[in-house]
N, C-alpha and C positions, 0 to 999 in steps of 0.2 A: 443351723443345719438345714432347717425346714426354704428358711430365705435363699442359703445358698443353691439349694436343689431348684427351686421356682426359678431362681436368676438366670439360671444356667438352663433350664427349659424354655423359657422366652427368649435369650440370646438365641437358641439352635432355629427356633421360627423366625425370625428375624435372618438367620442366615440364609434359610432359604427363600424369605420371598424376596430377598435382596439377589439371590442368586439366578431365581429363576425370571426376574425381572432382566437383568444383563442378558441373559439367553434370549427370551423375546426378543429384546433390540437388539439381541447380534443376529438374530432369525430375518430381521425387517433388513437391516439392511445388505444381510448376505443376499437378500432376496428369494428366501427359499421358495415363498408362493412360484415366482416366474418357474424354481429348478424344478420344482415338480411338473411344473404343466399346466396349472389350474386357470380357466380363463373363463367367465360370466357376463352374459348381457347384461347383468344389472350393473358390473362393476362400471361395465363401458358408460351404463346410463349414468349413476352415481357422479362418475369423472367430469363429467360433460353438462356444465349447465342450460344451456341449450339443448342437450336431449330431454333431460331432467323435467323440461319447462313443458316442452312438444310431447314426449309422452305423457307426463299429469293431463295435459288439457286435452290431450286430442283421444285417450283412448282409458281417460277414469282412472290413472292412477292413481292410489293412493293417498293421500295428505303429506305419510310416513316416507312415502321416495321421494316427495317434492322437497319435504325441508331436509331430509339426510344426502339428497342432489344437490342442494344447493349449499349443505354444509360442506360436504367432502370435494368440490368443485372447484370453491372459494378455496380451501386449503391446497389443493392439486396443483393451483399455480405458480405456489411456491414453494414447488418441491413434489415429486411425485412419491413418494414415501412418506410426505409430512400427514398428511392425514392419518395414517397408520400408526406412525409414531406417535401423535395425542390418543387414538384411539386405544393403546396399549397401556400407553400413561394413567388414562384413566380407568383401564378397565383394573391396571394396579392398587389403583387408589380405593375403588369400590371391594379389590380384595381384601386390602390389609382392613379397612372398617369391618368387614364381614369376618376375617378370621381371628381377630381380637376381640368384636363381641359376642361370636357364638365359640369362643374360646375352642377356637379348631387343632385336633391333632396334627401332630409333622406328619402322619400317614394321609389322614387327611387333606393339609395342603400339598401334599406330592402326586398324590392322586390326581386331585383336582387339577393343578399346572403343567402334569401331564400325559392328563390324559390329551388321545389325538386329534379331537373334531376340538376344542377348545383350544388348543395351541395351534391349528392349521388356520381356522376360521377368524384367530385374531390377525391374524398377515394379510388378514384382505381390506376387501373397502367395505364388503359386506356388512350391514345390522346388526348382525346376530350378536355377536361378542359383547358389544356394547348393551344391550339388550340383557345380554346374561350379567354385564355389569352393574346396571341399574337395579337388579331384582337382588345381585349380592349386597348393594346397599340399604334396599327395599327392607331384608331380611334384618340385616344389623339395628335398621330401627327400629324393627318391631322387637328387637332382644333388650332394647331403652327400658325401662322399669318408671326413671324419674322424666314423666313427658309434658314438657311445656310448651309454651305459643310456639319457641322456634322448631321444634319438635313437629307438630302439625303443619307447618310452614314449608319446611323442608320433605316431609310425609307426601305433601300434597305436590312440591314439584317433580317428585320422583316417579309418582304417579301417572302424573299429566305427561312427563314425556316416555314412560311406557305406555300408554294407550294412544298419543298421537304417533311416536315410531313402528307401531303395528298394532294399528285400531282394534282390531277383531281377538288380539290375544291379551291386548289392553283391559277389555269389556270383564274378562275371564278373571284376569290381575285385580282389577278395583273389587266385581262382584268377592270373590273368593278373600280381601281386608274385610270388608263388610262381614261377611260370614265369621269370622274370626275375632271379633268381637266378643268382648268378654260375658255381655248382654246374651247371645244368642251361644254359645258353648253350652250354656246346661241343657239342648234340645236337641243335642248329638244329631245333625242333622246329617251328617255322612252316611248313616242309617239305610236314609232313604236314597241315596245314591243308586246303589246294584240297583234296586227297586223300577226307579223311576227311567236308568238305564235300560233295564231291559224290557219294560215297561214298548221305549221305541222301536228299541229293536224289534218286537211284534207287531209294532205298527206299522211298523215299514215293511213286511212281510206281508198282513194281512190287508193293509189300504194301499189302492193303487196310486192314488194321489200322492199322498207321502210317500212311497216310497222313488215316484217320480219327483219330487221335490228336492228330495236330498239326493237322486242320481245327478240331476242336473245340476244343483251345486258342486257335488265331486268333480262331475267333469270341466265346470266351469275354471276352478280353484286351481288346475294344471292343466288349460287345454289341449297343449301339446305334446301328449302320455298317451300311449296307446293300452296301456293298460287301465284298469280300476280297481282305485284300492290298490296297497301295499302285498294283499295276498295274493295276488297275479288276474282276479279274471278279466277278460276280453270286452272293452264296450264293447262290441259288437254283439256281443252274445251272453246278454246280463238278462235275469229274469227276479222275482223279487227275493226269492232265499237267496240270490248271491247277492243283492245289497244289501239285504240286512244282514247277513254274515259278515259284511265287509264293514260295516255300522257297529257292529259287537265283537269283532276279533282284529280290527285294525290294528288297535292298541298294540297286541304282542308285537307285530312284527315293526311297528313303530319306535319302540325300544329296541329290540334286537331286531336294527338294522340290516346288517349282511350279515351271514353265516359263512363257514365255509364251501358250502356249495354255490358253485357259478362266480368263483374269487377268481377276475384273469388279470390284477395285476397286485403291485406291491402292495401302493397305497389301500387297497379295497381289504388288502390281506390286515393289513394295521390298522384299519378298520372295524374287523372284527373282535379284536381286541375290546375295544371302544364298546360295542355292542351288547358284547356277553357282560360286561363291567356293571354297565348303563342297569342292563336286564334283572341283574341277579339283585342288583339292589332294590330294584324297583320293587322283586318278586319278596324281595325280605322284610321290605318296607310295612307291606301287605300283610306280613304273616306274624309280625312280631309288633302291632298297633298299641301303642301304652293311652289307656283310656286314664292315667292321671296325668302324663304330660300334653294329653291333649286338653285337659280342664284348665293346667296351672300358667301352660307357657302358648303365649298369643304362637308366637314363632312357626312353633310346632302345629299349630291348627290352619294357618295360612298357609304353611307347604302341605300340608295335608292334603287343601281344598285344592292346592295347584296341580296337585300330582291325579288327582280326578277329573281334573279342570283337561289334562292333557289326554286322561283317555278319552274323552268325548273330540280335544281336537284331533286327533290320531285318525278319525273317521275319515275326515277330511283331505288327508293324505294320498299322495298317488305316488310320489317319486323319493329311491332310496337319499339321493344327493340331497334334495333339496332336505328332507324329514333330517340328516345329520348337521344341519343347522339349525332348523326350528325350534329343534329341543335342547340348544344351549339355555335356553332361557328359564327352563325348566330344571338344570341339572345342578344349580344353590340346591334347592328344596330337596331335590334326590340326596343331596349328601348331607344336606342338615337333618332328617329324616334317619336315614341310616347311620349316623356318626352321635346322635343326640342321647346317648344312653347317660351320657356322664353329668349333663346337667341342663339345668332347667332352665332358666332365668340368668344372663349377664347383668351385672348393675351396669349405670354409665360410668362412673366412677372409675375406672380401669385403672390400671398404671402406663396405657399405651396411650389413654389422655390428656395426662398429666405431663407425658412427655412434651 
């Protein structure tokens, strides 16, 4: 009875990521990105090897645009969907790994598949997806228990192409495995997080330097935002409590995206769905901290450190669009955080390996 009820729970997951796989690729090629409207200079750049090449060289981009230009580029010519299509393919593949080893609920993979900035953002040429693809794998390894050469092997390329496809959130990713460490777990270092957080925020208040330091990274980071910070104030008219406030309370509105206030069309409306989702878990994550699955399960301490990882980068923020993609990368750890009550540890041993 016990076998037939498990059987018969695995088949229903299995239905849907099968299901909501076909849906993706009938998304791709119905072309839904085009029906909405959605249109990016990066995508243009992305497309284009020759842009790809002229902007890395001429005006510092990235490392991260140059080889996912020259990846998506190379695919773009045969076939202007085909890019999209591997990228969906595998942002599949990094699921079903993730949702068999942190042994994930059907409420949980429904959520996750559909929610909106995660199924809009995989239709594009965009990063992001593939990005939140890498860190679903990232995750599953770390729920490995039996870990050998190939284990570290693979560990480390998963790695290396989250820090080279966006260096600066890559840094976050390696530091925060390091921390998670089973060596350094019994010095609960999260501790000193608020701490050393707000620790800046006063610094950026009371020194003029710093807090000219990090205005001028914000501005730098989206030059072309006329505002600062996600909480609305005015370059123009910034003094140092409105950057350190923008330093210490980014975070919220970085989660909860758009509100219903100032929603003037559909998609922004569907969006806040996405938001309030994103937010509440975040806010529950927070308040409902289990100090023994932070000792026993690597997992659980690596999103920990990500989801702290993301209030600091949340600072750095200025624009609603761009922030509902940056935090796909982030939003594995949001749901294995808040979904993580039922267990600790996956062995590798699975029955979905064995398959």
């Amino acid at each position: 009875m016990i076998n037939s009820v498990s059987t018969y729970s695995f088949d229903k997951r299995k239905i849907i990521f099968y299901s909501f796989l076909i849906l993706y690729l009938i998304f791709i090629t119905l072309n839904l990105k085009d029906f909405i409207g959605f249109s990016s200079i990066d995508e243009d750049m992305y497309t284009s090897w020759d842009r790809s090449y002229t902007e890395a060289t001429s005006v510092g981009i990235l490392p991260g645009h140059f080889i996912w230009g020259y990846y998506i580029s190379n695919l773009y010519v045969y076939g202007t969907t085909l890019p999209v299509y591997v990228s969906v393919l595998f942002f599949f593949y990094c699921f079903k790994q993730y949702y068999v080893k942190t042994n994930c609920s059907n409420i949980q993979m429904i959520l996750m598949l559909t929610q909106p900035s995660v199924l809009f953002y995989s239709q594009t040429y965009l990063r992001d997806s593939t990005l939140m693809a890498f860190m679903m794998f990232l995750i599953s390894l770390l729920c490995i228990t039996n870990r050998n050469k190939i284990w570290y092997i693979i560990t480390f390329i998963c790695l290396s192409f989250l820090l080279v496809l966006r260096p600066y959130v890559g840094v976050f990713i390696v530091t925060c495995f390091v921390l998670s460490t089973s060596k350094l777990s019994k010095f609960k270092l999260y501790r000193l997080f608020p701490i050393l957080f707000i620790a800046v925020g006063l610094s950026i208040y009371l020194n003029q330097d710093i807090s000219d330091f990090f205005k001028n990274l914000v501005m730098s980071y989206e030059s072309g935002i006329s505002n600062f910070g996600l909480i609305g104030f005015e370059r123009s008219n910034l003094d140092n409590f409105g950057v350190a406030l923008t330093f210490l309370l980014n975070w919220i509105f970085y989660w909860n995206t758009y509100t219903f206030l100032g929603i003037d069309s559909l998609i922004k409306l569907i969006f806040v769905y996405d938001s309030i989702l994103m937010f509440l878990f975040l806010i529950s994550i927070l308040f409902t901290f289990n100090k023994k699955k932070f000792i026993f399960d690597r997992a659980y301490r690596f999103c920990l450190f990500m989801i702290l990882s993301s209030i600091v980068l949340a600072s750095f923020e200025s624009g609603n669009a761009t922030v509902l993609r940056h935090k796909l990368v982030f939003i594995p750890c949001l749901y294995y955080l808040f979904f993580s009550v039922k267990n600790l540890v996956i062995k590798i041993q699975s029955n979905e390996d064995k398959k």
